[in-house]
C-alpha positions in Angstrom: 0.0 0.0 0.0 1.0 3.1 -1.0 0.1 6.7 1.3 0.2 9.7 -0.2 2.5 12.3 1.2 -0.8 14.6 0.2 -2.5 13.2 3.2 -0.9 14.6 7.0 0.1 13.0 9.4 -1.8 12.8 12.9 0.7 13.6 15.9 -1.5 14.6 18.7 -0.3 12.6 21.6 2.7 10.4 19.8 1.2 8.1 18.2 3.1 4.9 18.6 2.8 4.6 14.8 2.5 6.3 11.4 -1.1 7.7 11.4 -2.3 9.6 8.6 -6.0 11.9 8.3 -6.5 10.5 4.6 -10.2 12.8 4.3 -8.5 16.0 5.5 -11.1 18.4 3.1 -14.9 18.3 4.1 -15.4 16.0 6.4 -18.7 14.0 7.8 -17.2 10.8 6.3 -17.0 7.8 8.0 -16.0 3.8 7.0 -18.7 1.2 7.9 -17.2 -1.0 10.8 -15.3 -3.2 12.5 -15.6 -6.2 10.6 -15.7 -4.7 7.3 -12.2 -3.7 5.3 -13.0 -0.1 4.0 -9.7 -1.0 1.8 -9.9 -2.4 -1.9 -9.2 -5.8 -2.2 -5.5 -4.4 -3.6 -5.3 -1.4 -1.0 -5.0 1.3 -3.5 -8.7 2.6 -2.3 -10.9 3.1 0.3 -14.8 3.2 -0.1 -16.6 5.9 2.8 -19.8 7.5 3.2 -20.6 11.2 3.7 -23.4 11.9 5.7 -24.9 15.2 4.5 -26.1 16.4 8.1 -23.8 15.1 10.9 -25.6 17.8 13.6 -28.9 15.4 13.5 -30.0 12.2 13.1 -30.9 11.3 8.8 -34.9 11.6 8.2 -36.5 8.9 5.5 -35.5 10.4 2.1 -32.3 12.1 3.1 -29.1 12.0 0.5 -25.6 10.5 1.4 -22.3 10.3 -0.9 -20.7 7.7 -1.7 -17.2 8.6 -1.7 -13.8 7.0 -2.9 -10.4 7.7 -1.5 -7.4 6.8 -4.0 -4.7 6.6 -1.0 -1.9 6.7 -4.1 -2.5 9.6 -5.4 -3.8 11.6 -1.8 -7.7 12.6 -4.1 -11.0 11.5 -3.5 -14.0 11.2 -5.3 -18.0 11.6 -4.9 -18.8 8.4 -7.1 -22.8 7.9 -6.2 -25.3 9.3 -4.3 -27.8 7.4 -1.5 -31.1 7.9 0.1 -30.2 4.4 2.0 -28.3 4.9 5.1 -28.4 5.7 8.7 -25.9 7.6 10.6 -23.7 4.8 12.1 -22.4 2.6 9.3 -23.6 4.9 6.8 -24.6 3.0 3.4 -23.3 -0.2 4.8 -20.5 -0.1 1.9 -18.6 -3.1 1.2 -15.9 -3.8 -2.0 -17.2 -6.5 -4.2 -15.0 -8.7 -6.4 -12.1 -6.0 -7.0 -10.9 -2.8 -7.0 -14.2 -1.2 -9.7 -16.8 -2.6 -7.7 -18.6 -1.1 -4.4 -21.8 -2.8 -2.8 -23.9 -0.2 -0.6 -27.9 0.1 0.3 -29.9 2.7 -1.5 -34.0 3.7 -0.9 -35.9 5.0 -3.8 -37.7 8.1 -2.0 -40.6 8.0 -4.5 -41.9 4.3 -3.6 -39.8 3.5 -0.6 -38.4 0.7 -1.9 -35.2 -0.4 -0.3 -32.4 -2.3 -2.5 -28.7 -3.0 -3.0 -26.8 -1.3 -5.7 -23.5 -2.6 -7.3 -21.0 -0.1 -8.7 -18.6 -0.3 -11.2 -17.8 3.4 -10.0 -15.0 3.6 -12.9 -17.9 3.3 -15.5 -20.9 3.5 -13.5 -22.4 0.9 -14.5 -24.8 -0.6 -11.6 -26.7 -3.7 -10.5 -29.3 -3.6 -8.5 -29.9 -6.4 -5.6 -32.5 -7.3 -4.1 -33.3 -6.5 -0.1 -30.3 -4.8 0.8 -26.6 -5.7 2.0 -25.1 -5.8 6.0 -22.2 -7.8 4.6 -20.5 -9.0 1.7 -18.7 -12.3 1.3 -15.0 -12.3 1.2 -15.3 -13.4 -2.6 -17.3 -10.8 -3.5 -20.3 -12.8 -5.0 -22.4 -12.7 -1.8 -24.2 -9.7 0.6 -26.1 -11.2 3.8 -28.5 -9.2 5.8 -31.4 -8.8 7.8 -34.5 -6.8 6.4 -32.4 -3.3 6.5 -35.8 -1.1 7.3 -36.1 -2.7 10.3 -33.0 -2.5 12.3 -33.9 1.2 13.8 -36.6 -0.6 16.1 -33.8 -2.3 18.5 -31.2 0.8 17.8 -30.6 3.5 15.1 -27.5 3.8 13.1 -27.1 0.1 11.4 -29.9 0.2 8.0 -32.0 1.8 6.1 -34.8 4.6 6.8 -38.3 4.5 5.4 -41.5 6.3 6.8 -41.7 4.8 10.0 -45.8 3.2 8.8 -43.9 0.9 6.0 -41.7 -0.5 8.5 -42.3 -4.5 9.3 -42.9 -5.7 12.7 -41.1 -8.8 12.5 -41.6 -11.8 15.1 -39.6 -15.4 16.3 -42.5 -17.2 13.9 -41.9 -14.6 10.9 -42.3 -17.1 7.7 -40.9 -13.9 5.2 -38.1 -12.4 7.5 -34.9 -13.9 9.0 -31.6 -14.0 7.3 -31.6 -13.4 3.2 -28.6 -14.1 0.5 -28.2 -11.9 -2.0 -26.1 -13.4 -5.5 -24.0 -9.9 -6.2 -24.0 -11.0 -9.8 -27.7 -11.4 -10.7 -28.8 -9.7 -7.8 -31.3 -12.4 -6.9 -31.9 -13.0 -3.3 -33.1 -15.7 -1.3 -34.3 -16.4 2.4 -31.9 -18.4 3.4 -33.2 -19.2 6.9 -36.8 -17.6 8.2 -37.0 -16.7 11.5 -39.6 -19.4 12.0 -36.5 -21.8 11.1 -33.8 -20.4 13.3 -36.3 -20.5 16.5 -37.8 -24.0 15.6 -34.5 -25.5 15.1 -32.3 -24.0 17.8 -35.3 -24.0 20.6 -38.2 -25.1 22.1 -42.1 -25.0 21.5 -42.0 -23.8 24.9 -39.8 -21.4 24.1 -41.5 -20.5 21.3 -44.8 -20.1 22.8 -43.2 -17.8 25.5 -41.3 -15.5 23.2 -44.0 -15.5 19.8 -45.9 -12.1 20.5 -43.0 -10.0 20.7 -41.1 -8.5 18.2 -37.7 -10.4 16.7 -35.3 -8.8 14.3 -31.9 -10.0 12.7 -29.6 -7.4 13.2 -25.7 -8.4 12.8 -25.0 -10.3 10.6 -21.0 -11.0 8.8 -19.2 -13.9 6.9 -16.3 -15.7 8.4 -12.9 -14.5 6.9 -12.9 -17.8 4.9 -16.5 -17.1 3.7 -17.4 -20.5 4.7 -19.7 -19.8 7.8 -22.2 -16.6 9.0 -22.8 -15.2 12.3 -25.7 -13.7 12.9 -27.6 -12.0 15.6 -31.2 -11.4 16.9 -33.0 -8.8 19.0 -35.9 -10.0 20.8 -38.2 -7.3 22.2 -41.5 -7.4 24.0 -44.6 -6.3 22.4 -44.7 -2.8 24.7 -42.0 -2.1 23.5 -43.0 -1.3 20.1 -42.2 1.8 17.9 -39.6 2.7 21.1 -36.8 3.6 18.4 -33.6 2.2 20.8 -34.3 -0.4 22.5 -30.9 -1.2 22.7 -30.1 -0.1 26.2 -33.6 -1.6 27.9 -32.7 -4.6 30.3 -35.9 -6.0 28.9 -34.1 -7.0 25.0 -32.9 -10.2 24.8 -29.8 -10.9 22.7 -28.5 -14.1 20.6 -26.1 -14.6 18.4 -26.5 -18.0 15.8 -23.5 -19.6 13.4 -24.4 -21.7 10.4 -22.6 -22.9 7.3 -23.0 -20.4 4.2 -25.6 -22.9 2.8 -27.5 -22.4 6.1 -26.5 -25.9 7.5 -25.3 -26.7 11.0 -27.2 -24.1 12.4 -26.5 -23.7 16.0 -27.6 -20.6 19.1 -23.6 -19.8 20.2 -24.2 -17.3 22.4 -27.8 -17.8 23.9 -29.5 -15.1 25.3 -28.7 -15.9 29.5 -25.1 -15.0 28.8 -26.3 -11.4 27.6 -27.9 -10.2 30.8 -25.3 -8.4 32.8 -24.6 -6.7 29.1 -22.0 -7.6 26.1 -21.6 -6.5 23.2 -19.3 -6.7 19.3 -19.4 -10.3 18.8 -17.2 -11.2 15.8 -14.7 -14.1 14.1 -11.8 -15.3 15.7 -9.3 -16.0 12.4 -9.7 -19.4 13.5 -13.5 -19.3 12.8 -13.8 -22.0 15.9 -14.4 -19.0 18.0 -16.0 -16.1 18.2 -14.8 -13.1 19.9 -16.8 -10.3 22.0 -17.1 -8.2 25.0 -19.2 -9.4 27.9 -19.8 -8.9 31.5 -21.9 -12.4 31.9 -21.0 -13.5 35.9 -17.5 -12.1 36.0 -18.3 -8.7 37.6 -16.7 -6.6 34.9 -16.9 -6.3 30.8 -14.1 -8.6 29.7 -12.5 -10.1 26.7 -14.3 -13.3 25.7 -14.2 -16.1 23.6 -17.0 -18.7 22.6 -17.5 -21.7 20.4 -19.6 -22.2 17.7 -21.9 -24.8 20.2 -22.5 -22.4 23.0 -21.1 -24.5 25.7 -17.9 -22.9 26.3 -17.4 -19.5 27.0 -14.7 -17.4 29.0 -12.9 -14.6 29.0 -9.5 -14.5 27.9 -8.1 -12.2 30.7 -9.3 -11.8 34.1 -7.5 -8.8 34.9 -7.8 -6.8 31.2 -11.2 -4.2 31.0 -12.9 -5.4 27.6 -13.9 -2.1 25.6 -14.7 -1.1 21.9 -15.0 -3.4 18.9 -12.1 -5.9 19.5 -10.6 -8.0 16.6 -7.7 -10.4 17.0 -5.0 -10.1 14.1 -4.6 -13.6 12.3 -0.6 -14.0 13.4 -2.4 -14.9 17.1 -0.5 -12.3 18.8 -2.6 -9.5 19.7 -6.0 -8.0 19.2 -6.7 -4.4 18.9 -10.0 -2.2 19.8 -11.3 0.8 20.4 -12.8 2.5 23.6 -15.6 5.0 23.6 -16.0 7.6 24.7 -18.2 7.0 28.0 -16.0 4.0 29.0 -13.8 4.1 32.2 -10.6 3.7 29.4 -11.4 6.6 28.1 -9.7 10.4 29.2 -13.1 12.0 29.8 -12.0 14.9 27.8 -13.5 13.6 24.6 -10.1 12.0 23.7 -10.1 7.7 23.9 -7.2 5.4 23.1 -6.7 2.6 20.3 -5.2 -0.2 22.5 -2.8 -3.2 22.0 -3.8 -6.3 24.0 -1.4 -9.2 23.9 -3.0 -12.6 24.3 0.1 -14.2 25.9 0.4 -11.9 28.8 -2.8 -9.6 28.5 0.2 -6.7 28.8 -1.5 -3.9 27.1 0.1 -0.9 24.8 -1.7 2.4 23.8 -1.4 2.8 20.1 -2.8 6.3 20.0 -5.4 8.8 21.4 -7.5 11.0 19.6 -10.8 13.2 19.6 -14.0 10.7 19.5 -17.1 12.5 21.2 -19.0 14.8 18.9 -20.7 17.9 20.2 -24.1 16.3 19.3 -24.3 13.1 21.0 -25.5 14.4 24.2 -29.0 14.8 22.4 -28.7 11.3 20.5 -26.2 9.3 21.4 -26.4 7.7 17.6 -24.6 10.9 16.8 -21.6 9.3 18.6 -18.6 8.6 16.6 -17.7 5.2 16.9 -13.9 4.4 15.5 -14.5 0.8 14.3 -10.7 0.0 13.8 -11.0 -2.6 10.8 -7.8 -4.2 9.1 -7.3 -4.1 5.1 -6.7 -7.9 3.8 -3.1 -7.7 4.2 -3.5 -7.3 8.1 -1.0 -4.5 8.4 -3.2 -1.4 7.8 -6.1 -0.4 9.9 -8.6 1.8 9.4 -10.5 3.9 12.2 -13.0 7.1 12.5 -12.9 9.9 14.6 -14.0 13.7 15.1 -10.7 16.3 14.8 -11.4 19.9 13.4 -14.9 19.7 14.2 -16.1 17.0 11.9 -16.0 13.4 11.4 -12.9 12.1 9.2 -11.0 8.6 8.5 -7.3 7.9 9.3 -5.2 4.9 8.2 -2.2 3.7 11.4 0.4 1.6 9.7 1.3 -1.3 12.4 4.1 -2.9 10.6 6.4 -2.5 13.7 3.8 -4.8 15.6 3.0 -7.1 12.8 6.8 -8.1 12.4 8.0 -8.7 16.6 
């Protein structure tokens, strides 16, 4: 990968590596998430979203940018335009097979129809896919997601925004809803597993019975780095809870995150819903894809580090003494992981400033990669106006990618962590 000198360099604090501000001109941009590589599949690019207000939260039928970052030559470049985005991951972009194509969520304001769109941005020629995309494959010729119109109805910030009266309630029994496959070449999708299915296969009629009038909705949902196996995640909700537009942070929600095959086989409840109580949150892979990796409090009287397998019957933390934080990944050499603390978390300075951290798994000895500006001066009204940094790796696992607010705006910056990459 090649950074332009065009872009400058972020000092603040010594960074304990080379971080560069690569969207130092306008501003409210921001790269999807964690688990998503914002880099082309070569690492010349970077595919962000601008949001066009970033002082309030999007309305249905508000307009985004799709924007392109060529870190060679230190330019970017409004590519596309969408009305299909919220203010958290934005237009949920993903790259698709190489370097021409980007896969992000779009709304038609006229109908309300929501859809995936496939750019060749160098021609702009497009495909339009059906339902939406969360994720895309590692290949390239697969988006998963939930129905993207109904995320807002556990939490804002993850989908797509339509006038609140189109918007599904969605249930453990739903026949139509659950977790759809989208073919990025056609742009066919498919229902891959109902709701109905995942409940009736992973739990019982008593369950079942129990849970069936509230409300149900697959939120997360993300392809193994192989592309052989999906995570996924539901948010159970009960029925008076309805039309609350977070319930997110209401001890009421029940949480549960489900692995299967990428043909849907081998379905299986990893993390069931008693280990969510005392909070958790950021499930993701472990390179392995035998584990999964998250923060959670569960019995341990603190939010911790965790691991779990696939079968739900084994999961601990992987330090006692290490405060879990952020949107933790662990690099594929086994080594480390890295992640993020917000701003409201005890890591944190409490000046609006939070640190990327270094965690290594041998000795749970922790570094402090850098510190920089996270809390926007909006969140106190909505706390989706946060700014989350999401540090994601490019596919070479040296660069990482992160959001933050400097110069009062939102921007991108790209840490080099060679040094750590080659102890």
């Amino acid at each position: 990968m090649i950074i332009s000198k065009k872009f400058p360099r972020y000092e603040k604090f010594e960074p304990k590596v080379p971080v560069y501000c690569v969207t130092p001109g306008e501003g409210r941009i921001l790269h999807r998430f964690f688990d998503t590589s914002p880099f082309s599949p070569s690492g010349r690019y970077m595919a962000l979203f601008r949001l066009p207000d970033e002082t309030d939260i999007p309305k249905p039928g508000d307009k985004g940018e799709i924007v392109i970052v060529d870190l060679q030559e230190g330019i970017e470049k409004v590519v596309a335009e969408s009305h299909g985005f919220e203010d958290q991951l934005g237009a949920n972009i993903n790259w698709g097979e190489n370097d021409d194509l980007v896969i992000y969520n779009d709304v038609d304001p006229q109908t309300w129809e929501y859809y995936g769109i496939k750019l060749n941005w160098k021609t702009g020629e497009k495909t339009r896919l059906e339902i939406g995309v969360y994720h895309v494959s590692p290949d390239g010729l697969e988006a998963c997601t939930g129905n993207p119109s109904c995320k807002w109805r556990t939490q804002p910030g993850y989908g797509v925004l339509i006038p609140e009266e189109l918007t599904k309630t969605v249930s453990i029994i739903s026949e139509d809803e659950g977790l759809f496959i989208t073919d990025t070449r056609t742009g066919k999708a498919k229902l891959l597993l109902s709701m109905k299915e995942i409940f009736e296969t992973c739990y019982s009629k008593e369950y079942i019975e129990e849970k069936k009038d509230g409300e149900c909705y697959l939120f997360h949902s993300k392809y193994s780095p192989s592309g052989k196996k999906i995570m996924f995640s539901t948010r159970w909700i009960p029925k008076e809870l309805h039309n609350c537009k977070s319930a997110i942070g209401k001890p009421e929600i029940r949480f549960i995150i489900f692995t299967c095959n990428r043909d849907g086989s081998n379905l299986q409840a990893s993390i069931p819903e008693e280990h969510w109580i005392n909070r958790g949150h950021h499930t993701t892979w472990h390179p392995s894809e035998e584990l999964l990796t998250m923060n959670l409090v569960k019995d341990w009287g603190k939010m911790l580090f965790a691991t779990a397998t696939l079968d739900g019957k084994n999961i601990e933390p992987m330090f006692w003494d290490v405060t879990g934080s952020g949107h933790p990944t662990v690099h594929p050499n086994g080594k480390f992981l890295i992640t993020d603390v917000y701003a409201h978390e005890e890591l944190a300075y409490g000046d609006g400033t939070a640190p990327l951290r270094l965690v290594y798994l041998e000795s749970g000895d922790e570094e402090e990669l850098l510190r920089i500006n996270v809390r926007t001066p909006y969140q106190s009204k909505n706390m989706a106006l946060r700014v989350d940094p999401h540090p994601a790796w490019d596919r070479t696992n040296r660069y990482v990618a992160f959001n933050a607010y400097e110069g009062g705006t939102r921007r991108v910056y790209v840490m080099d962590m060679e040094k750590y990459i080659n102890r």
